[in-house]
C-alpha positions as CSV (number, residue, x, y, z in Angstrom):
1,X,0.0,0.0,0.0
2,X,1.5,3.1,-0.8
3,X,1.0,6.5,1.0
4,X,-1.4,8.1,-1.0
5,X,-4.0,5.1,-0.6
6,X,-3.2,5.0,3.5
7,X,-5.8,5.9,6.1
8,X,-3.8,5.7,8.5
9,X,-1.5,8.6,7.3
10,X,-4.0,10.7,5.6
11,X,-5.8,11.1,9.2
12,X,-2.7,12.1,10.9
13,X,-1.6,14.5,8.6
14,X,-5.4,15.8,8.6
15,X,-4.5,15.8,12.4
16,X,-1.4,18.1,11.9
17,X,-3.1,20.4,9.4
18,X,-6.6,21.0,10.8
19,X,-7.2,22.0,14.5
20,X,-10.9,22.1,14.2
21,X,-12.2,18.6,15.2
22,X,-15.2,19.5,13.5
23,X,-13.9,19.9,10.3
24,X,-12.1,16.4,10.4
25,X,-15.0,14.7,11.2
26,X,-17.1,16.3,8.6
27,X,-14.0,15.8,5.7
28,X,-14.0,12.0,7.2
29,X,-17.5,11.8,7.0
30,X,-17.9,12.9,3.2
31,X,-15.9,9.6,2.3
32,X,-12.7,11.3,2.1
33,X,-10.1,9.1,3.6
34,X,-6.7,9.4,2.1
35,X,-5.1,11.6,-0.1
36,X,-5.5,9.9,-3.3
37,X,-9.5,10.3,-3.1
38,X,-8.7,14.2,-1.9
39,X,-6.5,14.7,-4.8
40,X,-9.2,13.9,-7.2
41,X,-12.8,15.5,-5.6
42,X,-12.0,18.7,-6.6
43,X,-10.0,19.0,-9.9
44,X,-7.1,16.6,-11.0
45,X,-3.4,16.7,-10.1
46,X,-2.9,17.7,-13.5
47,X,-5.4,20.5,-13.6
48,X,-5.5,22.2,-10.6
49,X,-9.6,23.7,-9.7
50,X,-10.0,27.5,-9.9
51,X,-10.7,29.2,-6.3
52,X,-14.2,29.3,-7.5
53,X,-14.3,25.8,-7.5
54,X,-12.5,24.9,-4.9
55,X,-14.6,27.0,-2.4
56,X,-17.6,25.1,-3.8
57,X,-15.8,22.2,-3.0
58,X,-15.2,23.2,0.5
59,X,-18.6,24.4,1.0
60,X,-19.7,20.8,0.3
61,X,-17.4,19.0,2.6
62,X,-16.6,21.6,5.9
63,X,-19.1,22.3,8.5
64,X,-21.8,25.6,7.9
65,X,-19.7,28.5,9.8
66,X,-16.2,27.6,8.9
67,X,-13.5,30.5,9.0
68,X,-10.7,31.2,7.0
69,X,-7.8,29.1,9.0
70,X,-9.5,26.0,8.5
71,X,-10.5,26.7,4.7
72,X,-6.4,27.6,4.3
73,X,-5.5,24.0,6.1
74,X,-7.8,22.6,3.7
75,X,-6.2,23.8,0.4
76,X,-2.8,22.7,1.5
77,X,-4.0,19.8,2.1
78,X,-5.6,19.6,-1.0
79,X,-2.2,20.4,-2.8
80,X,-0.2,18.3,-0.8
81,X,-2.3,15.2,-2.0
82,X,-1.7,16.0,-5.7
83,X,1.3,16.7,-5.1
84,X,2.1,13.1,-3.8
85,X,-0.1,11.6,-6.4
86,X,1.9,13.1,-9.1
87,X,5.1,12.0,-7.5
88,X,4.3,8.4,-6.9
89,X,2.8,7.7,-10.5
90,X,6.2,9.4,-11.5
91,X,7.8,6.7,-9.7
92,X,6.0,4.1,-11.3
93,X,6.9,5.3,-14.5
94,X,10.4,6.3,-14.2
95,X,10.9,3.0,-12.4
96,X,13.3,4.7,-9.8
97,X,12.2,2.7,-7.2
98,X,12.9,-1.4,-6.9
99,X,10.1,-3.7,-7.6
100,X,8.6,-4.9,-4.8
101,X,10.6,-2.9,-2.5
102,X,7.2,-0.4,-1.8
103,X,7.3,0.1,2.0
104,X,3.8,0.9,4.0
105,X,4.0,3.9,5.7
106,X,5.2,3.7,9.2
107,X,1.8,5.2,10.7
108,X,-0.1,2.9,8.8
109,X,1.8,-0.3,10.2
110,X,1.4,0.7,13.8
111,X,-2.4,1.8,13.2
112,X,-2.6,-2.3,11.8
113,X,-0.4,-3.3,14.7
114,X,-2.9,-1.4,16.8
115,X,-5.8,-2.9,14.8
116,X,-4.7,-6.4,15.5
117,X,-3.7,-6.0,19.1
118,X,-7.3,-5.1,19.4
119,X,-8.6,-8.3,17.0
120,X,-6.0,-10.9,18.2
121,X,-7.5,-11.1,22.0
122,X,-5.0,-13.7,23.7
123,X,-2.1,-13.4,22.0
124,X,0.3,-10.7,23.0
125,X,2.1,-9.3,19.7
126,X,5.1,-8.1,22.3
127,X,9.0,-8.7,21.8
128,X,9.7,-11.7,20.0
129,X,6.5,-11.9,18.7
130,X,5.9,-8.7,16.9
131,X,6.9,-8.6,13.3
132,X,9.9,-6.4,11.8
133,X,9.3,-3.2,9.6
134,X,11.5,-5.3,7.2
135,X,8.8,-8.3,7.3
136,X,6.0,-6.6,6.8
137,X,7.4,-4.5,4.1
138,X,8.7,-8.2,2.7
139,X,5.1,-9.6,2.8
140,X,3.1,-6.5,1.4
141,X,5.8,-6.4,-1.6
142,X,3.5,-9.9,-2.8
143,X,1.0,-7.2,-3.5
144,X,3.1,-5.2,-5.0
145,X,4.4,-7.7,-7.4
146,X,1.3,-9.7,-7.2
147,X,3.4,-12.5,-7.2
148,X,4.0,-15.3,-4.0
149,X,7.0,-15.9,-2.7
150,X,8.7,-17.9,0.2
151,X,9.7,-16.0,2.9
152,X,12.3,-18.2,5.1
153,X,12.3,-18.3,8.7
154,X,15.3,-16.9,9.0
155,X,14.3,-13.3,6.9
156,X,11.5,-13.1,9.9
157,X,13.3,-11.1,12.0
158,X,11.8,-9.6,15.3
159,X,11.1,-5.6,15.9
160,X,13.4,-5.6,18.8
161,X,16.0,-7.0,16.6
162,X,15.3,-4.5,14.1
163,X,15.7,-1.7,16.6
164,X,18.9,-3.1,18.2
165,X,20.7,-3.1,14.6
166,X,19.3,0.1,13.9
167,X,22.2,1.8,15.6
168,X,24.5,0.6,12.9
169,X,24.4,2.6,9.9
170,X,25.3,0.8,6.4
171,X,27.7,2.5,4.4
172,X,26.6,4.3,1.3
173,X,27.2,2.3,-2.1
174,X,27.4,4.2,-5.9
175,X,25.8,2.3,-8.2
176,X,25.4,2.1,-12.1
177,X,21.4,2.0,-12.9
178,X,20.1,3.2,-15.9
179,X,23.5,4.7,-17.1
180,X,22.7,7.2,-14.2
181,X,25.6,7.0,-10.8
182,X,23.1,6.6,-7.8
183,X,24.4,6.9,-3.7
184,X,21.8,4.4,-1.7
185,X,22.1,2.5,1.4
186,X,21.7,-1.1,0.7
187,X,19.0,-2.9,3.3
188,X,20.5,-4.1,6.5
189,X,20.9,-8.0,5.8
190,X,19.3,-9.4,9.5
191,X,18.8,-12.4,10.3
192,X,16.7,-14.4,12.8
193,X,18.0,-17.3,14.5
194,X,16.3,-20.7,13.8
195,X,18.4,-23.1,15.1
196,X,15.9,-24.7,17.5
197,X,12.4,-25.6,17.9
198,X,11.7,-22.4,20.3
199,X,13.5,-20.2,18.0
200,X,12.0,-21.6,14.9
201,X,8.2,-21.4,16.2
202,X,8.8,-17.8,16.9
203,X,10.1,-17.0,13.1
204,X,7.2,-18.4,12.0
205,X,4.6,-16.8,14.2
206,X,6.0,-13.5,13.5
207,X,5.8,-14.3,9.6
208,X,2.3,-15.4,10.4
209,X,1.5,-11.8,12.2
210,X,3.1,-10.0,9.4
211,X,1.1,-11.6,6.8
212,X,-2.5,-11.7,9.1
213,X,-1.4,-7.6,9.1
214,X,-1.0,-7.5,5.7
215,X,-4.6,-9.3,4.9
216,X,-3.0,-11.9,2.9
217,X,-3.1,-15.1,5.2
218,X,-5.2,-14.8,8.8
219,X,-3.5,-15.6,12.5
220,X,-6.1,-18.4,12.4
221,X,-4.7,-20.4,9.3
222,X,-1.2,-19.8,9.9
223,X,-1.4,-21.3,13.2
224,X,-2.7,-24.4,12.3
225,X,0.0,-24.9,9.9
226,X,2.8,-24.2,12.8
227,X,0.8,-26.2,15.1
228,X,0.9,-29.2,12.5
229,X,4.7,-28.7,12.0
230,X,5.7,-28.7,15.5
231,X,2.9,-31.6,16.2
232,X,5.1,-34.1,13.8
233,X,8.5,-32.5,15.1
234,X,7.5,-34.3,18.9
235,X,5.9,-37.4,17.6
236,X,8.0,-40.5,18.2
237,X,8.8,-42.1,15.3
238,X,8.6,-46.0,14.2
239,X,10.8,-48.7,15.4
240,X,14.4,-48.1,12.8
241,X,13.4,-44.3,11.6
242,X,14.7,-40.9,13.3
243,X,12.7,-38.2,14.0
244,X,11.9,-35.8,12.0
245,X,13.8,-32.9,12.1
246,X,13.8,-28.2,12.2
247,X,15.3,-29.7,8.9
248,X,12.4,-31.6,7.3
249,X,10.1,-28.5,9.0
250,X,11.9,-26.0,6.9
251,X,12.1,-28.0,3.6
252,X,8.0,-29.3,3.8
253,X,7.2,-25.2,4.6
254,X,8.9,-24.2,1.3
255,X,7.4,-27.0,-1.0
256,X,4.4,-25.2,0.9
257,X,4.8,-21.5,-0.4
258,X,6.4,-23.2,-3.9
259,X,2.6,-25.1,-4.8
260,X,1.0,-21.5,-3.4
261,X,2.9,-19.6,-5.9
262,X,2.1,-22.0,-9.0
263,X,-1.6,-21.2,-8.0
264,X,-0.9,-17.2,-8.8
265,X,1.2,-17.7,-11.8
266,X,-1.9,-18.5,-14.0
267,X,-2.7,-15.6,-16.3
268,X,-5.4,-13.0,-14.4
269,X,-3.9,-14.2,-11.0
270,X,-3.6,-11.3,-9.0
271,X,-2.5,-11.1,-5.1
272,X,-4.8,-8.4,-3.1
273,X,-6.2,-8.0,-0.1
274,X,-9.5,-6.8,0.1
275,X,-11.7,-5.3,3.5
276,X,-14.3,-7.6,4.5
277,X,-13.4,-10.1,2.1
278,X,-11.1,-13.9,3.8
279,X,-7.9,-13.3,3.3
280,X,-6.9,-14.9,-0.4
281,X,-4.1,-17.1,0.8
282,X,-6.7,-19.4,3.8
283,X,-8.2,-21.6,1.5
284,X,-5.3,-22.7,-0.4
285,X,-2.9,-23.2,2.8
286,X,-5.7,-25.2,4.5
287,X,-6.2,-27.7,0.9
288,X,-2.0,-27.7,0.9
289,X,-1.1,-28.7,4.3
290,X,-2.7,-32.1,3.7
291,X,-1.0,-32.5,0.3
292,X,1.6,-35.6,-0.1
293,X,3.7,-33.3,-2.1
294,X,4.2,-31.6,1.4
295,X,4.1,-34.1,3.6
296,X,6.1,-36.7,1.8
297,X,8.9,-34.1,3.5
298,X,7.5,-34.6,7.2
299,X,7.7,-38.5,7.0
300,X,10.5,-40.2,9.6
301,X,13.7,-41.1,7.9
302,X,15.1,-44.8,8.0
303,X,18.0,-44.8,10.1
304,X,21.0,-45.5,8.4
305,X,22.7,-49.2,8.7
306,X,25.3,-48.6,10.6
307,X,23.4,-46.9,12.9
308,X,21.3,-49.5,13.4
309,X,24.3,-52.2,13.8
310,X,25.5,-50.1,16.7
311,X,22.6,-50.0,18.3
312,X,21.7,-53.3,17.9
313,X,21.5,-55.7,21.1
314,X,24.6,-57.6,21.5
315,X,26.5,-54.6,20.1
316,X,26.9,-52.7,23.4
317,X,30.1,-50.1,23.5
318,X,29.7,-50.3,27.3
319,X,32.6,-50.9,29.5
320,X,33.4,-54.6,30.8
321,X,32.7,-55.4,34.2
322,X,35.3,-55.1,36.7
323,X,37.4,-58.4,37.0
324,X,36.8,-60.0,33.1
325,X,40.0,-60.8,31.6
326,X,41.0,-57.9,29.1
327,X,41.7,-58.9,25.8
328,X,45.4,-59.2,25.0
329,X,46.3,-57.2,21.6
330,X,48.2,-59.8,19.4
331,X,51.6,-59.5,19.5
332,X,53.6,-59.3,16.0
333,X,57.0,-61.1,15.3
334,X,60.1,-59.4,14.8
335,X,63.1,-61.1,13.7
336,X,65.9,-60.7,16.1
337,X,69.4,-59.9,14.6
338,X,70.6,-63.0,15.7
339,X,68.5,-64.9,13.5
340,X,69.0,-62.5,10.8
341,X,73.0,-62.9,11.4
342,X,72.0,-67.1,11.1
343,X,70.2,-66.8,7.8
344,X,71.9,-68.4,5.0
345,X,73.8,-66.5,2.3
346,X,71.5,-68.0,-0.6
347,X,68.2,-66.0,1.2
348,X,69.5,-62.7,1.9
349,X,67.3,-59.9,1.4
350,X,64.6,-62.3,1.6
351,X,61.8,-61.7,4.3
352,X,61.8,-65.3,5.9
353,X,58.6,-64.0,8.6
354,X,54.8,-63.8,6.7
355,X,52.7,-60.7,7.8
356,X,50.9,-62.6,10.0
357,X,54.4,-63.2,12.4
358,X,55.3,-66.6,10.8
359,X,58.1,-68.4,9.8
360,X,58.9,-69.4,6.6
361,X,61.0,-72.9,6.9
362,X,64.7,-72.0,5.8
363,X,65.5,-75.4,4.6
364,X,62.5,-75.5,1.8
365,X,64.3,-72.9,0.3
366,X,67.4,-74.3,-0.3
367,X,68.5,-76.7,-2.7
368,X,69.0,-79.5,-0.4
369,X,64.9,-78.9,1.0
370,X,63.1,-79.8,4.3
371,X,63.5,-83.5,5.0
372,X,61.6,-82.9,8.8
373,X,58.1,-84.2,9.3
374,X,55.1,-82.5,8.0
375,X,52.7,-80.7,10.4
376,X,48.6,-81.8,9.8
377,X,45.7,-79.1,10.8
378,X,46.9,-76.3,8.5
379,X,45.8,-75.8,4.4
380,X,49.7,-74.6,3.3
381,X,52.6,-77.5,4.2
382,X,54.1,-76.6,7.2
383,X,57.3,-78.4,9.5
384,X,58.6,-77.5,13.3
385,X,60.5,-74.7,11.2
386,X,58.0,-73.2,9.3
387,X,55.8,-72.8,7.0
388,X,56.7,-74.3,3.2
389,X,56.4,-71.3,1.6
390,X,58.7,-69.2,-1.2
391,X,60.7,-67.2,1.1
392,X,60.5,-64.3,-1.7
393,X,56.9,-63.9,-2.5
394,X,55.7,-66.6,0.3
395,X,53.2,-68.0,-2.3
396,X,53.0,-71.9,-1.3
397,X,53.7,-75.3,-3.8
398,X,57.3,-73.9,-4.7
399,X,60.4,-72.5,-3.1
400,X,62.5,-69.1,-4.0
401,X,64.8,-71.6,-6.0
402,X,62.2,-71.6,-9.1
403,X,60.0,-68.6,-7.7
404,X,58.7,-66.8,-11.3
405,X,58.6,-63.7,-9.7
406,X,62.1,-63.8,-8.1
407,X,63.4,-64.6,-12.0
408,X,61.3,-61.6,-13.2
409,X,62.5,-59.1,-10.5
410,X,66.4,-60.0,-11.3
């Protein structure tokens, strides 16, 4: 809503202009309410009415006896209205200002605030609850645009945190737009925090206040959606699934605002809010909050195998009870330098002990081979000495005397 359509700001400036109570009641009273429908009941912005005219005018629409201050407060008035009519449809066509960046007036959000304090009995729109400038602006810009878009939890950000930052000026920025140099001060980029389940109900009621302010989606509707969210978030899920998580809420309230917006990108699909009339966006949340394309994303995940392995029974990490025999690493082999002096000249630089700490039998490796006793229980040949292995690639069924690979690697 821009300024020239505002109530709110039309009767405070009427306030500021004209002391005569009368004479606001009776301009309020003829249907004139802001400044756009001032602008245009006597004259146009373009063509200004005679004084003729304009004391017809305000014959019709101040109270019988009025004097001259109050007919003078009226004629500015009457000016200033054109004059902001003229400016904003400049605006418009000019295209200075961003899309979607058209911010209600300030006396219009707290008369709303005011408005819902008053309609929302129960429910006390204080501190964390009440809804950023930067919100509401962000949710009336739908109206702007006429166009829906997703407005995360974490762009919800609180008044109080609003006012806290506003101590901190942004620096100025040039920039090149429409090959004209423009100074601005870029938006301060706030955040709410979400990282919990407190944290995140609170960025969503305050989105939900903004857009009940806003006309577009009531505090009824939006809280059963929340309610439904954090409803799932504490129900236990089935034996070998997880719970759902802030995660899953996030991701299911996006596919949410995604199937509202395909329902306004049909040609003739406008976004508006009108007085008296449900707010547009009830009926479609209330079909779409049911709908498996939005609730496939609140379903319990499986939990992953090995998850499941280390919490299966038997596979306890607890500590063993005091006086059980501890387990006793296994020890690895090392060949002493005495048996590496002892090793015959004909397997030098030969690794006579396996990776598993065994011996490889010397004699099987020499041209003479093992004559001792073979040694049953084991699937490779083995002697007292060792095992009857190659002593260079400790492949059984042949020694390092015909050993392929020794040839090769020579």
């Amino acid at each position: 809503m821009a300024l020239v359509d505002s109530e709110a700001a039309f009767g405070q400036r009427l306030a500021e202009v004209l002391t005569d109570a009368n004479a606001r009641q009776s301009i309020l009273a003829g249907g004139i309410r802001s400044f756009s429908m001032l602008a245009f009941a006597s004259g146009t912005p373009q063509s200004p009415p005679s004084d003729e005219a304009f004391r017809t005018f305000a014959d019709g629409i101040l109270p019988v006896g009025y004097n001259m201050a109050t007919y003078s407060g009226l004629r500015r008035l009457h000016f200033e209205a054109a004059t902001l009519v003229v400016a904003q449809l400049k605006q418009k066509v000019t295209g200075d200002g961003e899309e979607g960046k058209q911010k209600l007036p300030i006396i219009e959000k707290q008369a709303r605030l005011a408005e819902q304090k008053r309609r929302l009995t129960g429910v006390e729109i204080e501190g964390e609850l009440q809804p950023s400038y930067a919100l509401i602006d962000a949710v009336n810009g739908m109206i702007e645009t006429s166009s829906v878009l997703w407005i995360a939890p974490s762009k919800a950000t609180s008044r109080d945190q609003e006012i806290q930052h506003g101590s901190k000026s942004p620096p100025s920025v040039v920039h090149l737009e429409q090959h004209t140099l423009k100074l601005s001060t870029p938006d301060a980029n706030l955040e709410a925090d979400c990282s919990n389940t407190l944290q995140l109900q609170w960025c969503l009621q305050r989105r939900a206040l903004a857009l009940d302010q806003v006309r577009l989606s009531s505090w009824e509707c939006q809280s059963k959606w929340i309610n439904q969210l954090l409803s799932i978030l504490n129900t236990p899920p089935p034996p070998g699934h997880a719970r759902v998580t802030l995660e899953q809420l996030v991701k299911a309230d996006k596919q949410l605002w995604t199937e509202l917006s395909r329902v306004y990108a049909g040609a003739g699909a406008v976004v508006a809010a009108t007085a008296g009339v449900a707010p547009p966006f009830d009926e479609h949340i209330l079909r779409l909050r049911n709908d498996p394309r939005i609730t496939m994303f609140l379903l319990p995940l499986p939990v992953f195998a090995k998850e499941a392995k280390a919490n299966a029974p038997g596979t306890s990490s607890a500590p063993a009870p005091k006086g059980a025999p501890k387990a006793q690493p296994k020890k690895k082999f090392k060949a002493t330098k005495k048996a590496e002096r002892n090793k015959p000249e004909v397997l030098a630089g030969m690794e006579t002990i396996t990776k598993d700490g065994q011996n490889v039998c010397w004699s099987y490796n020499m041209e003479s081979g093992c004559q001792a006793a073979l040694i049953g229980g084991s699937k490779i040949a083995k002697c007292a000495k060792g095992l009857h292995v190659c002593a260079f690639c400790h492949k059984p069924n042949h020694s390092q005397m015909v050993c392929n690979q020794k040839k090769r690697s020579n």
